[in-house]
Residue, then its C-alpha position, 0 to 999 in steps of 0.5 A: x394166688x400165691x404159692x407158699x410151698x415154693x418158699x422153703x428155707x433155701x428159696x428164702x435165703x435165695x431171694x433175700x440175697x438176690x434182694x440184698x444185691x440189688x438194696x445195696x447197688x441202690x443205696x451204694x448209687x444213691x450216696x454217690x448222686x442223691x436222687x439221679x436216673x441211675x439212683x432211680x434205675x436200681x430202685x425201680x429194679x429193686x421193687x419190680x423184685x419185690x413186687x415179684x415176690x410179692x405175687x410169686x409168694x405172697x406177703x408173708x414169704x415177702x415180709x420174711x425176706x423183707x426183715x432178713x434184708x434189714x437184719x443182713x444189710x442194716x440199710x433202710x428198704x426205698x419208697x416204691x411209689x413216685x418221687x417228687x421233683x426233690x427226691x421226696x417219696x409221695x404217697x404211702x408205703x408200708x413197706x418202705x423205711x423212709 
């Protein structure tokens, strides 16, 4: 059962910027080499911390820092499911932006 008493306003502001580093080195890698190992190293970090997050704090403490990152960082949040071999997302994310 996740704990929401944990997620004061400091622990959010925490983690949206622990979540916005990582967003960031993902899509900084994803411009350089498209859909490469490394592109998918930083995504598989980035939803290991969100799923994280998720089971820690449960969805609305998620969904929380899941908005402030596109209001802070305007970048889209990646697919967490697996890719096909072009890159595209497979399957259905509700959290995802593309």
């Amino acid at each position: 059962m996740a704990n929401q008493s944990f997620a004061n306003a400091d622990t959010i502001d925490r983690l949206a910027e622990q979540l916005a580093w990582l967003l960031k080195i993902f899509h900084e890698e994803r411009q350089r080499s498209g859909a490469s190992r490394e592109t998918e190293f930083w995504r598989g970090n980035f939803v290991g911390m969100k799923r994280a997050l998720f089971a820690i704090y449960g969805e609305a403490v998620k969904d929380k820092v899941l908005g402030r990152l596109r209001q802070t960082t305007n970048l889209p949040i990646p697919h967490r499911g697996r890719l096909s071999p072009t890159g595209v997302p497979e399957g259905f994310d509700s959290d995802a932006d593309f």
